[in-house]
SELUM-505623 format. One record per atom (N, C-alpha, C): residue in three letters; atom name; x, y, z. Coordinates in nm, 3 decimals. Example, Ala and Ser with C-alpha at 12.3 -4.5 7.8 and 13.67 -1.06 7.14 Angstrom:
2
> ala, N, 1.319, -0.569, 0.780;
> ala, CA, 1.230, -0.450, 0.780;
> ala, C, 1.320, -0.330, 0.780;
> ser, N, 1.285, -0.225, 0.708;
> ser, CA, 1.367, -0.106, 0.714;
> ser, C, 1.290, 0.003, 0.787;
! end
This chain:
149
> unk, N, 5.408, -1.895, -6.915;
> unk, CA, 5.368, -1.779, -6.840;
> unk, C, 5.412, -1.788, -6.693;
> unk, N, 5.405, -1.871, -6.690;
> unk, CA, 5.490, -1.919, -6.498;
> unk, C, 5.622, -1.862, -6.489;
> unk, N, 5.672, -1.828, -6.575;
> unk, CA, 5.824, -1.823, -6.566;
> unk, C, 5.833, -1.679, -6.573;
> unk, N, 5.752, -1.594, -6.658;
> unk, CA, 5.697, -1.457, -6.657;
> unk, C, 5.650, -1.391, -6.518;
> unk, N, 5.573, -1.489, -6.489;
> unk, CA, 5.467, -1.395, -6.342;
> unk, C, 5.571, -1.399, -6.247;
> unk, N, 5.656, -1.492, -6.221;
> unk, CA, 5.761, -1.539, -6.104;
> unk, C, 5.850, -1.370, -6.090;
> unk, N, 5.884, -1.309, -6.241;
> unk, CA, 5.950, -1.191, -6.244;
> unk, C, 5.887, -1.060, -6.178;
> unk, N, 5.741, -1.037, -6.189;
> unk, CA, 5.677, -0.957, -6.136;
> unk, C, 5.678, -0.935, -6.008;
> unk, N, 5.695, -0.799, -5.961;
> unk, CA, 5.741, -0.744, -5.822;
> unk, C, 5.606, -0.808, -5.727;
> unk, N, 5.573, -0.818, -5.585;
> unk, CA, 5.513, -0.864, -5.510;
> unk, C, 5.383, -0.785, -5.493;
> unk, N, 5.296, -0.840, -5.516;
> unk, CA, 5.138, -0.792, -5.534;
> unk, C, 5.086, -0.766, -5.699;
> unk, N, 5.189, -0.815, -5.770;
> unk, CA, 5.124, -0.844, -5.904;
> unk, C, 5.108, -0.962, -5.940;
> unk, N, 4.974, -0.995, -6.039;
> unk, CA, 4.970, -1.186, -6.023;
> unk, C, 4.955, -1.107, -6.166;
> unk, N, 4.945, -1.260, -6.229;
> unk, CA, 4.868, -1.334, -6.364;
> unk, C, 4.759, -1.456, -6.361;
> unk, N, 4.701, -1.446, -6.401;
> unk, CA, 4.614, -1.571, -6.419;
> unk, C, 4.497, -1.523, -6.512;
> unk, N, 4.422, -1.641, -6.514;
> unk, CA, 4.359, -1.650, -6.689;
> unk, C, 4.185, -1.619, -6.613;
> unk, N, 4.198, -1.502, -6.697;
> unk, CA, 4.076, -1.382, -6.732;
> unk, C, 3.895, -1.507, -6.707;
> unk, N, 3.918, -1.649, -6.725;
> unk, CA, 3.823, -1.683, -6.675;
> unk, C, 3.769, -1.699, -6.589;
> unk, N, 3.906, -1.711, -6.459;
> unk, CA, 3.805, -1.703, -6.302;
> unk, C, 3.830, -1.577, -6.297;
> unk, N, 3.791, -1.496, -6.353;
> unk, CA, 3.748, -1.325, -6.272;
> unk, C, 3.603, -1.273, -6.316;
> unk, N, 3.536, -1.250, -6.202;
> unk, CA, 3.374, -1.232, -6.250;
> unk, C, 3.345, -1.091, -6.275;
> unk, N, 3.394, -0.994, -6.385;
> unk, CA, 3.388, -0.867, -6.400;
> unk, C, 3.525, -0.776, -6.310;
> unk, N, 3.486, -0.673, -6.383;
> unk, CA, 3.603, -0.575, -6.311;
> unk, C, 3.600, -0.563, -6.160;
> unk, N, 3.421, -0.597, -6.121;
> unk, CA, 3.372, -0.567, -5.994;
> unk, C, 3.453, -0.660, -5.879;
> unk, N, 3.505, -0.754, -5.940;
> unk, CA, 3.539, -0.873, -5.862;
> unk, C, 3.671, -0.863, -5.834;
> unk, N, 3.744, -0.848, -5.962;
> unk, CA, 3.883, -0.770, -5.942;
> unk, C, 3.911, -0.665, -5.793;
> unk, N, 3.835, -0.537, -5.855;
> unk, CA, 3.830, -0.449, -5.719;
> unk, C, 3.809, -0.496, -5.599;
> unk, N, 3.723, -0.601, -5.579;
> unk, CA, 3.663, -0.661, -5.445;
> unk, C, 3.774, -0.712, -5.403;
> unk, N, 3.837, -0.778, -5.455;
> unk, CA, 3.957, -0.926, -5.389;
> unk, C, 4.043, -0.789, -5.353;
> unk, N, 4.113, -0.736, -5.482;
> unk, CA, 4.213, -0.622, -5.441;
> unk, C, 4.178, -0.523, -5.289;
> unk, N, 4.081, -0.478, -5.256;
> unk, CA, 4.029, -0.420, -5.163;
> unk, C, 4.049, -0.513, -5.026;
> unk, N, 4.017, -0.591, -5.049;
> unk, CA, 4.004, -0.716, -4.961;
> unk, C, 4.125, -0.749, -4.864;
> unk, N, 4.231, -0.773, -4.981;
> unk, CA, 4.372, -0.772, -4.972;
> unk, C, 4.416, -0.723, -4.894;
> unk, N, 4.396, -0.535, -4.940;
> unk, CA, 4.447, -0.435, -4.877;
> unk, C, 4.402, -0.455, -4.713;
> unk, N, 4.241, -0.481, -4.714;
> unk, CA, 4.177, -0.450, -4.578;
> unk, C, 4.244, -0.571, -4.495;
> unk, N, 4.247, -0.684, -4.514;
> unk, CA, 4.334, -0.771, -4.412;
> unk, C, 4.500, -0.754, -4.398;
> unk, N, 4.559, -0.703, -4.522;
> unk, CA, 4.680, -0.672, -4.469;
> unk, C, 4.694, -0.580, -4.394;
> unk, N, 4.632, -0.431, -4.379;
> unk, CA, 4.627, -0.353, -4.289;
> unk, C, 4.632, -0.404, -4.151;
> unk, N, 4.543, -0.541, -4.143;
> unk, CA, 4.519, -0.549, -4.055;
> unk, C, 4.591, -0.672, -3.993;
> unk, N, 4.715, -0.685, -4.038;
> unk, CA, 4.796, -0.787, -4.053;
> unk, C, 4.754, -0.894, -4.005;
> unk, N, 4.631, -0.964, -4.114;
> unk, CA, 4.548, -1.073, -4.123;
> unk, C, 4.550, -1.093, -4.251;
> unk, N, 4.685, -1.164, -4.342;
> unk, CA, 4.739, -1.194, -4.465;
> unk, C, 4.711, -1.375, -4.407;
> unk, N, 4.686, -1.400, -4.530;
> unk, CA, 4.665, -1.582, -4.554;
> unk, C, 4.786, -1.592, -4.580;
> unk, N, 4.897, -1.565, -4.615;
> unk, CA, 5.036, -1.604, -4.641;
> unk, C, 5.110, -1.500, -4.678;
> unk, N, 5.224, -1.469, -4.671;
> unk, CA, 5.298, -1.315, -4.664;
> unk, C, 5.384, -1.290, -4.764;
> unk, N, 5.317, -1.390, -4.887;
> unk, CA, 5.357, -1.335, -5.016;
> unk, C, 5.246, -1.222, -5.088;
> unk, N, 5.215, -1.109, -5.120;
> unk, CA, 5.112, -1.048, -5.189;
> unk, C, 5.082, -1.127, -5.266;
> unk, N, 5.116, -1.176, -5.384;
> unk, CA, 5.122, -1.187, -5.479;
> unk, C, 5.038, -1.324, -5.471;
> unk, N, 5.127, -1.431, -5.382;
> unk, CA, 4.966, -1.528, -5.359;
> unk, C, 4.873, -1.516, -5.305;
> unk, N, 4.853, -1.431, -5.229;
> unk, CA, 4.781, -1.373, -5.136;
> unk, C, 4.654, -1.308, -5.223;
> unk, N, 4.700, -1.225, -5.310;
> unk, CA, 4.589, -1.237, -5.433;
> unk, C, 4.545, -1.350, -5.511;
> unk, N, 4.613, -1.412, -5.556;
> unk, CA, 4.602, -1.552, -5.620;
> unk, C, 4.535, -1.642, -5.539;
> unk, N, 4.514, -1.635, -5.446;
> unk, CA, 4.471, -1.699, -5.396;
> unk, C, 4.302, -1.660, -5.354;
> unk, N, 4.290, -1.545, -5.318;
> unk, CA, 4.154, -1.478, -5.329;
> unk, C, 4.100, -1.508, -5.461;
> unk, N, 4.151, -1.470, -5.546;
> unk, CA, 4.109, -1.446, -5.724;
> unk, C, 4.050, -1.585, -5.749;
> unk, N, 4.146, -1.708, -5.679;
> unk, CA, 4.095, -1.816, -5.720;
> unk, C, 4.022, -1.904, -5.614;
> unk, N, 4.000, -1.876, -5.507;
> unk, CA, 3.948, -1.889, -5.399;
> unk, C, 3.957, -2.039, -5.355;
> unk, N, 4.116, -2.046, -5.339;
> unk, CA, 4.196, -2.170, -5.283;
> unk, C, 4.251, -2.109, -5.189;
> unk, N, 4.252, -2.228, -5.101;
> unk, CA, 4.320, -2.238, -4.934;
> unk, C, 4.488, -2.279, -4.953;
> unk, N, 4.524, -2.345, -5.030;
> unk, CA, 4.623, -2.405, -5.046;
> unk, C, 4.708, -2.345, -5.176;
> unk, N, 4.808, -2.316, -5.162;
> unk, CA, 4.889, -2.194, -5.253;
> unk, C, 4.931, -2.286, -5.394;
> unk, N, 4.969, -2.426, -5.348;
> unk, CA, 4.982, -2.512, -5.510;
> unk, C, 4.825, -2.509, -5.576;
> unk, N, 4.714, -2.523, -5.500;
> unk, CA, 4.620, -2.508, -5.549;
> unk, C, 4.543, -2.404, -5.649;
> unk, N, 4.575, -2.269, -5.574;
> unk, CA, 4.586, -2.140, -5.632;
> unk, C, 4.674, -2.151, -5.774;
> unk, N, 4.775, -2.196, -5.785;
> unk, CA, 4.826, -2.189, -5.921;
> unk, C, 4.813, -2.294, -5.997;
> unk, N, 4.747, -2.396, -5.990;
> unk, CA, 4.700, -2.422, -6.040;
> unk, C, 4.585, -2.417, -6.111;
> unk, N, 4.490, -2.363, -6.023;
> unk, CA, 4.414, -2.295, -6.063;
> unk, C, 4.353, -2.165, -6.135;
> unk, N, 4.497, -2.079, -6.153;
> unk, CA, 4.531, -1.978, -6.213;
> unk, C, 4.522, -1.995, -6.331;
> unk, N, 4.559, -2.132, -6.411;
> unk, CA, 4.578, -2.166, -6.494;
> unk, C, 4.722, -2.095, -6.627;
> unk, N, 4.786, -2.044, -6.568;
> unk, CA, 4.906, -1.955, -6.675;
> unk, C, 5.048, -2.056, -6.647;
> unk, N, 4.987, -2.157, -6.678;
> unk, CA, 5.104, -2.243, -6.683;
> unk, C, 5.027, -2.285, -6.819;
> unk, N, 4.955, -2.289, -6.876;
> unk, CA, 4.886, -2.366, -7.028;
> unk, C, 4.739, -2.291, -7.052;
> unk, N, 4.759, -2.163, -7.088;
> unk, CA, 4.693, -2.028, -7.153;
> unk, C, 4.707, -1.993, -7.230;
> unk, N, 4.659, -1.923, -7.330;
> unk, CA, 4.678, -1.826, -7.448;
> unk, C, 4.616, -1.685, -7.359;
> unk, N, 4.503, -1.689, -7.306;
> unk, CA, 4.475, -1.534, -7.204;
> unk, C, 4.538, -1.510, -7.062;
> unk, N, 4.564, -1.393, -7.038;
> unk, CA, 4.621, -1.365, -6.906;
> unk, C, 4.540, -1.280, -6.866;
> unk, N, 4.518, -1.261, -6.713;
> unk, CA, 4.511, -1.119, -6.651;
> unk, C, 4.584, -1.072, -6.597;
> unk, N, 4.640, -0.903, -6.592;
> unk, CA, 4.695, -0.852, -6.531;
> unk, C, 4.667, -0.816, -6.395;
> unk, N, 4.687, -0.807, -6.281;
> unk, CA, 4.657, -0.753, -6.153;
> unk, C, 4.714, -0.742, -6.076;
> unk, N, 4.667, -0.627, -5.949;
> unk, CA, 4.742, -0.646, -5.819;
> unk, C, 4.782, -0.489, -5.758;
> unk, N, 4.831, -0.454, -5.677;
> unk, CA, 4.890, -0.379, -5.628;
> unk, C, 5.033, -0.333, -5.640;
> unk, N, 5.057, -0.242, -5.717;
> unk, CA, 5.215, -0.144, -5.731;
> unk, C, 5.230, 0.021, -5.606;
> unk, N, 5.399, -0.031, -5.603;
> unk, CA, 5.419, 0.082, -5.533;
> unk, C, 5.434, 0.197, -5.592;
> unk, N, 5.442, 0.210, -5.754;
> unk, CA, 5.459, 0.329, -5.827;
> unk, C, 5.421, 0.254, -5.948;
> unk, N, 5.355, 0.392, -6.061;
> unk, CA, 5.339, 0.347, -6.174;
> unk, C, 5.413, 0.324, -6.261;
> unk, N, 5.570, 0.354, -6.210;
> unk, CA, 5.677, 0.310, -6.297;
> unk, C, 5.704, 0.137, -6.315;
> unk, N, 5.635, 0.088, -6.185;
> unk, CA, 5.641, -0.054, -6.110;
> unk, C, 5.552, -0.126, -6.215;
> unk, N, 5.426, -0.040, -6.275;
> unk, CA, 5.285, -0.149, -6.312;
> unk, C, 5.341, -0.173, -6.472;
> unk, N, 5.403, 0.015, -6.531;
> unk, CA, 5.462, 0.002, -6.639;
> unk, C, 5.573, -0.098, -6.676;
> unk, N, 5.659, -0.158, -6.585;
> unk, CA, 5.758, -0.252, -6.594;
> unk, C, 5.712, -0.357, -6.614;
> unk, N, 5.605, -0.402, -6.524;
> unk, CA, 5.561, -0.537, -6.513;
> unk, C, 5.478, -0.539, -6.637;
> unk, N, 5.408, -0.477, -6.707;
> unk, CA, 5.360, -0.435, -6.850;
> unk, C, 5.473, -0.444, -6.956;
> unk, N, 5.577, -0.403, -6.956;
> unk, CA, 5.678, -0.430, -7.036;
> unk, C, 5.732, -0.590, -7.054;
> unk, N, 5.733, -0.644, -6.909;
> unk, CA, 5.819, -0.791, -6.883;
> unk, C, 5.674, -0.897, -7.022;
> unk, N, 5.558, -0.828, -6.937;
> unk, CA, 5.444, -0.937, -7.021;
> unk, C, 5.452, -0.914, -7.147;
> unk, N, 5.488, -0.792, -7.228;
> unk, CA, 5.474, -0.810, -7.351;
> unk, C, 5.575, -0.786, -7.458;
> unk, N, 5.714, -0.827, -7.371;
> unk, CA, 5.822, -0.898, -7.428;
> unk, C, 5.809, -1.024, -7.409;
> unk, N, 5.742, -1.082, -7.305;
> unk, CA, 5.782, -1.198, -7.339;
> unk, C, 5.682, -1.306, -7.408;
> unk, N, 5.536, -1.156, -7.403;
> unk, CA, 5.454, -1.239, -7.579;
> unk, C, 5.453, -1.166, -7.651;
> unk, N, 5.532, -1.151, -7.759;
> unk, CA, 5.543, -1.040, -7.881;
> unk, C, 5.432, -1.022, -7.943;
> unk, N, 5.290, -1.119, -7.991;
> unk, CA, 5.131, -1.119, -8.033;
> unk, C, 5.084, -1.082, -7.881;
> unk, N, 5.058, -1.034, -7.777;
> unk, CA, 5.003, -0.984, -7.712;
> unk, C, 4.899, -0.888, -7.766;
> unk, N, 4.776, -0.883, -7.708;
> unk, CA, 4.667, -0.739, -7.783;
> unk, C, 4.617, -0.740, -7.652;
> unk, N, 4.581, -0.606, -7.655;
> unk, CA, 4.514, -0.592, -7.497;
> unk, C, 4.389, -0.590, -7.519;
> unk, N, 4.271, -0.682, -7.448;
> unk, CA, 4.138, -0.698, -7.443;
> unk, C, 4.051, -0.696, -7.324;
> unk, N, 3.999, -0.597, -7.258;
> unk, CA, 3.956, -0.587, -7.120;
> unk, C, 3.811, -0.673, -7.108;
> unk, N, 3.768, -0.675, -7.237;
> unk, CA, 3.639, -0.733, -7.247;
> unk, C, 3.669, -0.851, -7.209;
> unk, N, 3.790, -0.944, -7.194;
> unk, CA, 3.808, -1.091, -7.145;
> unk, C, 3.763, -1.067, -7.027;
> unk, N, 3.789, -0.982, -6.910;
> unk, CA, 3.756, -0.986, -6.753;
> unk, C, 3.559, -0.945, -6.726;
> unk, N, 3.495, -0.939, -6.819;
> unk, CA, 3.364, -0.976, -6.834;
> unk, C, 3.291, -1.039, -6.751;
> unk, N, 3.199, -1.031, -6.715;
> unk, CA, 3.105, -1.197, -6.718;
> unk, C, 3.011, -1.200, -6.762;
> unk, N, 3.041, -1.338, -6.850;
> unk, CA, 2.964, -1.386, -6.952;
> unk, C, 2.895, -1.480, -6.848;
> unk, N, 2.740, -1.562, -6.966;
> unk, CA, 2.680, -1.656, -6.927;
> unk, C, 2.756, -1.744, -6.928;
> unk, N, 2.794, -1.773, -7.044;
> unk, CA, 2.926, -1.865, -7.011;
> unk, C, 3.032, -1.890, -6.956;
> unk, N, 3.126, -1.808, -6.898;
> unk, CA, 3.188, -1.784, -6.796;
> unk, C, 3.152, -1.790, -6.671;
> unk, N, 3.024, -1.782, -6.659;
> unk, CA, 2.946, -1.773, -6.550;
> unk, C, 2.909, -1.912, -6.486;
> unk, N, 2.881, -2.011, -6.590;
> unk, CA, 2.860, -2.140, -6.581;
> unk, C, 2.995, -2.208, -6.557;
> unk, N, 3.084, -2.164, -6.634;
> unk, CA, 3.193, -2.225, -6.602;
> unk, C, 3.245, -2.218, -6.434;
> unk, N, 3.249, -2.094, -6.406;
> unk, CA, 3.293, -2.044, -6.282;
> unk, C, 3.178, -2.139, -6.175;
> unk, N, 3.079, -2.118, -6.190;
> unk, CA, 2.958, -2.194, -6.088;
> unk, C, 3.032, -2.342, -6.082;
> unk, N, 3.076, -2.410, -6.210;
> unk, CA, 3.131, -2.537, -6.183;
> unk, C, 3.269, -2.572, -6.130;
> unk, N, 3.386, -2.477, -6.132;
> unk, CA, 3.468, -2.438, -6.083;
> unk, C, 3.422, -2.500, -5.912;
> unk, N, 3.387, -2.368, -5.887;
> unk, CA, 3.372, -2.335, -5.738;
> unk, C, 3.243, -2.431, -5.700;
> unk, N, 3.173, -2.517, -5.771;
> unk, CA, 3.082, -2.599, -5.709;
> unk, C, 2.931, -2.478, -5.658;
> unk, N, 2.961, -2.437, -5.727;
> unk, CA, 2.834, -2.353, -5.718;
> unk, C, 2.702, -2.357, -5.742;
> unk, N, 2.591, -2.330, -5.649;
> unk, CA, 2.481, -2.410, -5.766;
> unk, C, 2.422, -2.369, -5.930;
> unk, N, 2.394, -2.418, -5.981;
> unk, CA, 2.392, -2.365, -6.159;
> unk, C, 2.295, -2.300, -6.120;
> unk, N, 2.197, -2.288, -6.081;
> unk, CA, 2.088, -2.177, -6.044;
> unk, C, 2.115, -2.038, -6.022;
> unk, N, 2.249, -2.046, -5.925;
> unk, CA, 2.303, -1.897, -5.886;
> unk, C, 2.273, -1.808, -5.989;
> unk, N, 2.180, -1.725, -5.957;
> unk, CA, 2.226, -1.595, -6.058;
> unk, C, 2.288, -1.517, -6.068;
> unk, N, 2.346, -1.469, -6.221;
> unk, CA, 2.437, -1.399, -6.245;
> unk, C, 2.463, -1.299, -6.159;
> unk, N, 2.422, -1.251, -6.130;
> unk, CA, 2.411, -1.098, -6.057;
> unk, C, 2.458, -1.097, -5.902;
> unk, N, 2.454, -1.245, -5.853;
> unk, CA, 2.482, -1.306, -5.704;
> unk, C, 2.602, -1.357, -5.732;
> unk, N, 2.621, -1.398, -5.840;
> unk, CA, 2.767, -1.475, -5.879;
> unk, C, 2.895, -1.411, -5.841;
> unk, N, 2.918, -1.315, -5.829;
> unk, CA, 3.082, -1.186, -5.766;
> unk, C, 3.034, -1.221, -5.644;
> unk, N, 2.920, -1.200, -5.568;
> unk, CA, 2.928, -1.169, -5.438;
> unk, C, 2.946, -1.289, -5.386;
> unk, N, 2.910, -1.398, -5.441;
> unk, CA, 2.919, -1.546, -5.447;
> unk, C, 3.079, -1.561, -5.372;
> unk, N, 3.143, -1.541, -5.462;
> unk, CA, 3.297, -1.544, -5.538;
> unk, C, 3.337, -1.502, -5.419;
> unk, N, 3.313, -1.265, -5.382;
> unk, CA, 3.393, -1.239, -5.290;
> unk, C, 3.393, -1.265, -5.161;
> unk, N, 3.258, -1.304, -5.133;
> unk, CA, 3.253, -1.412, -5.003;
> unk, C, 3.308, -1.509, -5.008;
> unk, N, 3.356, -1.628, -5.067;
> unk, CA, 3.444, -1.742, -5.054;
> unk, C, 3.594, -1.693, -5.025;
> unk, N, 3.612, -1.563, -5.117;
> unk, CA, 3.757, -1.520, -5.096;
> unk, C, 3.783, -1.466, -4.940;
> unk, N, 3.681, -1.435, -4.896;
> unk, CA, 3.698, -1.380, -4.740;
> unk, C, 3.719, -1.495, -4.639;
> unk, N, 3.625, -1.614, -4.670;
> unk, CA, 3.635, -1.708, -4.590;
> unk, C, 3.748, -1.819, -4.565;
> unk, N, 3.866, -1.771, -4.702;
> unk, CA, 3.978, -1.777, -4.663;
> unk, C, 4.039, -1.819, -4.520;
> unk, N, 4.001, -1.622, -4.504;
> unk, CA, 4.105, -1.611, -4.375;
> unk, C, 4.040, -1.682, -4.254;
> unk, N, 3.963, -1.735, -4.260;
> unk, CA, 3.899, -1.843, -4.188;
> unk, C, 3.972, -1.971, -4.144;
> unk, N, 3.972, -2.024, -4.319;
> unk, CA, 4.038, -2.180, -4.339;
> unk, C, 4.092, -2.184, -4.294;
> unk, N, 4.244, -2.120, -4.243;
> unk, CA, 4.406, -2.153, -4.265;
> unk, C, 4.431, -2.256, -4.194;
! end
């Protein structure tokens, strides 16, 4: 899948549907994105890690893909920002030529209890966190980013 995402135009990522805490979280980072690039306060001036890096809420860009995990996946997520929908449709085409069993399942970007636990251990979170604090958890670390650098 590394060799796939590398093709995708700038502000589209991939990475695996387990670090994303609902759709809510998705929107948040994406929003996020937008609001510091506006404000040309980008963590690095690739989009594309620049999301990846929120999504996975690493300071360090080898870190981020690694942490993406779509170097040794069977699930992906799609995301990111296009300049036209001819752009999102392409990058939709590249992913599912180059997995012919592809099925599209939105219910992967969820959060589960289990996912939930996973993610808390991920990010060192306390297991107590509740679910419901867990995104806001998340999109606050992704902000404090632009802090780290």
């Amino acid at each position: 899948m590394t060799s796939v995402a590398k093709e995708f135009p700038e502000g589209v990522v991939l990475c695996n549907p387990g670090l994303i805490a609902g759709i809510g979280h998705v929107e948040e980072i994406l929003l996020q994105s937008k609001e510091y690039w506006d404000r040309n306060q980008r963590i690095v001036r690739n989009g594309s890690l620049e999301i990846l890096m929120r999504i996975t809420c690493q300071r360090q860009i080898s870190e981020a893909i690694v942490a993406s995990q779509i170097a040794d996946t069977e699930t992906v997520a799609l995301l990111g920002f296009v300049a036209s929908e001819n752009e999102i449709e392409a990058s939709i085409e590249r992913l599912y030529s180059a997995c012919k069993s592809i099925v599209t399942n939105n219910s992967l970007l969820d959060l589960t209890r289990e996912k939930a636990s996973k993610l808390r251990r991920f990010h060192r979170l306390p297991s107590s966190l509740p679910l419901d604090k867990l995104q806001t958890a998340l999109q606050e670390r992704s902000i404090l980013l632009i802090f780290s650098k």
